[in-house]
C-alpha positions in Angstrom: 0.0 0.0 0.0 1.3 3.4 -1.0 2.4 6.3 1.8 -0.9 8.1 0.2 -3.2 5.7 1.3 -1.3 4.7 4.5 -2.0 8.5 5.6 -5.8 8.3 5.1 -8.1 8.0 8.3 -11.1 6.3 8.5 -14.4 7.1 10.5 -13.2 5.9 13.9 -10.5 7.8 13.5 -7.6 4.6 13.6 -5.4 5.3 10.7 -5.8 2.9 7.9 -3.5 -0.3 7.9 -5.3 -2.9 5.5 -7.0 -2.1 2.4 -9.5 -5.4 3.3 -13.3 -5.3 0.8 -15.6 -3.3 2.3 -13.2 -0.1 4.2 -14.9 2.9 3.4 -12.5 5.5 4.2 -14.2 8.7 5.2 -12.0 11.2 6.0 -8.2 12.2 5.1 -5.5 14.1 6.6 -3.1 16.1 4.5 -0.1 18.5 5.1 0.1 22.0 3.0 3.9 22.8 2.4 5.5 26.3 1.4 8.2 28.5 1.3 7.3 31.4 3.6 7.2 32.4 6.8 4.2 32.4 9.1 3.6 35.4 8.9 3.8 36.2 4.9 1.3 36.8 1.9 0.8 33.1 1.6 0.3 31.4 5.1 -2.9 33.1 6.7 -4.7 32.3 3.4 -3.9 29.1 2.7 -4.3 28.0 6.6 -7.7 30.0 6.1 -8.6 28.1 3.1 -8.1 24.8 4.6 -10.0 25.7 7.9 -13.3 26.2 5.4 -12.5 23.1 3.2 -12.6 21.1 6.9 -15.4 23.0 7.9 -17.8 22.6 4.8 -16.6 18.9 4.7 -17.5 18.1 8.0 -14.1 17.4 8.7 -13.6 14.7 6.1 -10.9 16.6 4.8 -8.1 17.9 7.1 -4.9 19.6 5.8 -2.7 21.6 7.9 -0.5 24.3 6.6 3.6 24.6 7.7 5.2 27.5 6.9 8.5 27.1 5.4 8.3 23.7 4.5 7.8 22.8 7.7 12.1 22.8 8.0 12.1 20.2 5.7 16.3 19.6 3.8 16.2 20.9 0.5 13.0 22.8 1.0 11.6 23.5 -2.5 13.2 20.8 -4.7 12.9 18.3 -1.4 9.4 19.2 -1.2 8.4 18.6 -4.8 10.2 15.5 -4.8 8.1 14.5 -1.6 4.8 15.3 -3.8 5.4 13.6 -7.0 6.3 10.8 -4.4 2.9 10.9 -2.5 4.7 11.5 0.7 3.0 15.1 0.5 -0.3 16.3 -0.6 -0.3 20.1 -1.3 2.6 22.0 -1.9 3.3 25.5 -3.2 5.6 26.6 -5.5 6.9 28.7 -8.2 6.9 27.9 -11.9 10.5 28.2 -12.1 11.3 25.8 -9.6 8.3 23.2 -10.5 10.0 23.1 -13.9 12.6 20.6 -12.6 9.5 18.2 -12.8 7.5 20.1 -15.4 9.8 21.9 -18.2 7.9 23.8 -19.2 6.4 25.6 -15.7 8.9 27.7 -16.3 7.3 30.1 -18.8 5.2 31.6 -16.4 9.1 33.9 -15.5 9.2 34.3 -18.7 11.1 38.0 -18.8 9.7 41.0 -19.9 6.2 39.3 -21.1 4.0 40.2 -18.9 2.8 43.8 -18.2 0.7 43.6 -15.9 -0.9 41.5 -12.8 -4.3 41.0 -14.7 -2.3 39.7 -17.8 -0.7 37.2 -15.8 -4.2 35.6 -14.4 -5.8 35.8 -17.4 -3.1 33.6 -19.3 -2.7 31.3 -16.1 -6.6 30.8 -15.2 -6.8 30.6 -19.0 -5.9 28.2 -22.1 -2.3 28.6 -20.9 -2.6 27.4 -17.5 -5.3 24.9 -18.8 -1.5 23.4 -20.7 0.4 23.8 -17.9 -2.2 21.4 -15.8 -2.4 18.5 -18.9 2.0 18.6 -18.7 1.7 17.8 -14.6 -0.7 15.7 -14.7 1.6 13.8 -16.7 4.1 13.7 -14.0 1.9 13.0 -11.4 0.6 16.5 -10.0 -2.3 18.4 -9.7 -2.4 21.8 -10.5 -5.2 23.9 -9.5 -6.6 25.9 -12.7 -7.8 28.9 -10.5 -4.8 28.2 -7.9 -1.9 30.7 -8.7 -1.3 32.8 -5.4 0.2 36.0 -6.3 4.2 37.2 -5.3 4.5 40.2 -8.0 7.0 41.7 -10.3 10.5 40.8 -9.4 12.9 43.8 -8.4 16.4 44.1 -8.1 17.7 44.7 -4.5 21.5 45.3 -4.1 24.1 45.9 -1.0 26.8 48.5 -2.1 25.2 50.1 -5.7 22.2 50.7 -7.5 21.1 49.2 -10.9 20.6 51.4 -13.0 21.6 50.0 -16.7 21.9 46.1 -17.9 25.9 46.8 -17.4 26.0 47.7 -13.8 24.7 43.8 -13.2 28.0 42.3 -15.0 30.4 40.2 -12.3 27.7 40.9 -9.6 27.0 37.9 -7.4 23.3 37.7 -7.9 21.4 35.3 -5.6 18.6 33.4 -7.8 16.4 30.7 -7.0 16.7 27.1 -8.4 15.6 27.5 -11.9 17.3 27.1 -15.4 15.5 30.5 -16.3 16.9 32.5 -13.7 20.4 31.5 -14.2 19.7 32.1 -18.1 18.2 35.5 -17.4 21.0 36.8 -15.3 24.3 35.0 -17.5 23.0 36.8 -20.1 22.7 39.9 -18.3 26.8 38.7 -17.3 26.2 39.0 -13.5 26.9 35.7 -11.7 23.8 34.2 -11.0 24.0 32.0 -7.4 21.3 29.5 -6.5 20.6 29.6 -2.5 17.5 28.9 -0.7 15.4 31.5 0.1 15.8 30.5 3.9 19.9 31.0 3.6 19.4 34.6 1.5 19.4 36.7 4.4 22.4 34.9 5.8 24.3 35.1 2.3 23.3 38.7 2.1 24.5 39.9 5.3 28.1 38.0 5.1 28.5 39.2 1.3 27.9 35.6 -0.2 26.2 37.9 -2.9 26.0 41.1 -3.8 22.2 41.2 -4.0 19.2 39.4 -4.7 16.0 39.7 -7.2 12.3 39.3 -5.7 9.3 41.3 -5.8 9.1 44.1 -3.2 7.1 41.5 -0.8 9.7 39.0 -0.2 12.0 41.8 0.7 9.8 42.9 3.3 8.6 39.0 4.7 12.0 38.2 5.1 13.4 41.6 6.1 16.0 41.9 3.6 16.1 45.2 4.2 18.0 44.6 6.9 20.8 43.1 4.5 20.5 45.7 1.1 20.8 49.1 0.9 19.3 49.9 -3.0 15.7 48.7 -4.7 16.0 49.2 -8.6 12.8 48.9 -9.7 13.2 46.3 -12.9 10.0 44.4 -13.7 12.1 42.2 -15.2 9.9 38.8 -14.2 6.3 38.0 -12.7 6.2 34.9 -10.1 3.8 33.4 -8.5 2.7 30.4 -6.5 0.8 27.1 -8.2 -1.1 25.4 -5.9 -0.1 21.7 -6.6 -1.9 18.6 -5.1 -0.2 14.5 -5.4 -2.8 13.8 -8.5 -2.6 10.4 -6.4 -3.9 11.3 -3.5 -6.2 14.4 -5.3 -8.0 11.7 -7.3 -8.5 9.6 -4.0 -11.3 12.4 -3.0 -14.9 12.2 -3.4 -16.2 14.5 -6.1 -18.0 16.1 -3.3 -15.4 17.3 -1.5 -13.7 18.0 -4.7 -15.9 21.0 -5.1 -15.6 22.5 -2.2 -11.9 22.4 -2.5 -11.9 24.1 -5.8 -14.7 26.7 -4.9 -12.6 27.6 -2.0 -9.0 27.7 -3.8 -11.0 30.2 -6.5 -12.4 32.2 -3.1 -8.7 32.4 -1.1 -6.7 32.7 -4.3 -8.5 35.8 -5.3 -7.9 37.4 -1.9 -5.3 36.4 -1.8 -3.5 37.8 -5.2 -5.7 41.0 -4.2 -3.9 41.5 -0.9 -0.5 40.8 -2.3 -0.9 43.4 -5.1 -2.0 45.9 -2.7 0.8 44.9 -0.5 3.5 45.4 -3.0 2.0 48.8 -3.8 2.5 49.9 -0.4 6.0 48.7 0.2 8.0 51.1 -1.4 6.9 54.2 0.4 7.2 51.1 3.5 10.8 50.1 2.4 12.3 53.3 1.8 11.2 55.2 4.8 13.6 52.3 6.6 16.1 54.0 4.5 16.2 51.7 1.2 16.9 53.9 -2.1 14.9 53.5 -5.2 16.0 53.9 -8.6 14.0 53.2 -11.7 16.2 51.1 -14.1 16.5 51.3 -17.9 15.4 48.2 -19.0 15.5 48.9 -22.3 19.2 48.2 -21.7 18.0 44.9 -20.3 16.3 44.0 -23.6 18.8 44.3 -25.7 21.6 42.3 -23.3 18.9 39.1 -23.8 18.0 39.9 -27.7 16.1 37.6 -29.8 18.5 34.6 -29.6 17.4 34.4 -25.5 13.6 34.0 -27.0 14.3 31.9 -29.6 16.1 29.4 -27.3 13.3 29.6 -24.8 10.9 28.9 -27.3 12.7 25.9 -29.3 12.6 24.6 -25.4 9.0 25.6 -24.6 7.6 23.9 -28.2 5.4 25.6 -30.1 2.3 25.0 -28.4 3.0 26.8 -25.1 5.0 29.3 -26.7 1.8 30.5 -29.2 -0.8 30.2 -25.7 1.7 32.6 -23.8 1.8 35.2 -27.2 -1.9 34.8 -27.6 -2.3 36.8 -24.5 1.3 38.8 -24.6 2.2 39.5 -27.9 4.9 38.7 -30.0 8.5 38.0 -27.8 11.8 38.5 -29.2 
């Protein structure tokens, strides 16, 4: 019997040993991972959401949310490994990191395609994110069509200088997350892109590991890397989010009853969620510089023409054509 079905509880509440004719297995218990602290733009909601799901299922369905992946070595790639294993039911997580499982995740970072927060949704709740689900399901994970949690635009936030042209990135130690897109973005930008966790950044920061790290205005503020950089160049260089991701295992294990109420409820918290979070990052300059962080507004026309068409053109030849024409149905032609 799989570690799935070993977690599930039956109605007297003894945890399910046999699979014998005739169990009918009731109720579940589940664990919510993600990356952020307790108190960030993701844990309240999704702890929120589950509360409803147990409470409009009676509590049938149980899932309890850990911040920061509840500690767990490796954190983002350990976790995702753990769901595509079934030894973890609902996870969050970032297209460019789910792409170590699912290729092509990654477009949702695509750089400079996206203008704007509604654009995003539209192509991610849309035909687009409709691809994205068919290319997990393939590898064993659920992805919730209405279930990207916002994190914003990504800025540039530096210790000793400000960004303010493509060339003032080259030979800077740039902390990026675990994604072949990142490191792509920022080699051919020539800085030196450096992959640490996001629970190690402030650390890394604050001893000079690197000389500064890229994340929209939020994740600056949750993890009080202002306490570690000094200037904010405003870049809008990527858009990240978070996919809500289930084991398709243990997802498909549900009634369709309760089902429903899990996907009216991820469409309900989502929402708030994203609506929050962009109101959040709004705030947070006027926040983040009266503790004495500098903005700058960056060319990024300069940006632009570092990556050029060949940076497209390989993206796409990865992506295949059929992602590639979903994204520039909704963004228009790239590269």
């Amino acid at each position: 019997m799989n570690a799935t079905r070993r977690r599930l509880v039956v109605a007297t509440g003894l945890a399910l040993t046999g699979c014998a004719a005739g169990t009918r297995e009731t109720s579940w218990k589940a664990r919510q991972f993600h990356n952020q602290p307790a108190q960030s733009h993701q844990h309240q909601f999704l702890s929120d959401l589950w509360a409803q799901v147990a409470k409009e299922t009676g509590g049938r369905l149980q899932v309890t949310t850990y911040p920061q992946n509840n500690n767990l070595p490796g954190s983002d790639p350990g976790a995702l490994e753990l769901l595509q294993s079934g030894e973890l039911e609902f996870f969050t997580l970032m297209g460019g990191i789910l792409g170590r499982k699912v290729p092509v995740a990654e477009i949702q970072g695509m750089p400079f395609a996206f203008t704007s927060h509604a654009q995003v949704h539209r192509a991610n709740d849309g035909a687009l994110g409709e691809y994205l689900g068919r290319e997990c399901a393939a590898k064993g994970i659920y992805r919730f069509q209405y279930g990207l949690l916002e994190n914003g635009f990504r800025q540039i936030s530096t210790v000793d200088k400000p960004v303010l042209i493509a060339e003032d990135l080259r030979g800077m130690r740039m902390r990026v997350p675990d994604g072949q897109m990142f490191r792509d973005v920022f080699t051919a930008l020539e800085a030196q892109p450096v992959t640490i966790n996001i629970r190690e950044l402030y650390a890394a920061l604050k001893s000079r590991q690197v000389d500064g790290q890229e994340n929209p205005l939020v994740i600056t503020e949750v993890n009080r890397l202002y306490e570690v950089t000094k200037y904010v160049s405003t870049t809008n260089h990527m858009w990240s989010g978070f996919n809500l991701l289930a084991n398709l295992k243990f997802w498909n294990s549900l009634p369709g009853d309760v089902q429903e109420i899990v996907q009216r409820n991820v469409k309900k918290y989502v929402a708030l969620q994203r609506a929050y979070t962009d109101d959040l990052n709004r705030q947070l300059g006027d926040k983040l510089a009266a503790r004495g962080m500098i903005f700058n507004t960056a060319d990024v026309s300069t940006f632009r023409a570092k990556l050029g068409g060949g940076f497209y053109q390989r993206w796409k030849s990865e992506f295949g054509p059929t992602a590639w024409s979903l994204l520039e149905r909704e963004v228009g032609k790239l590269g």
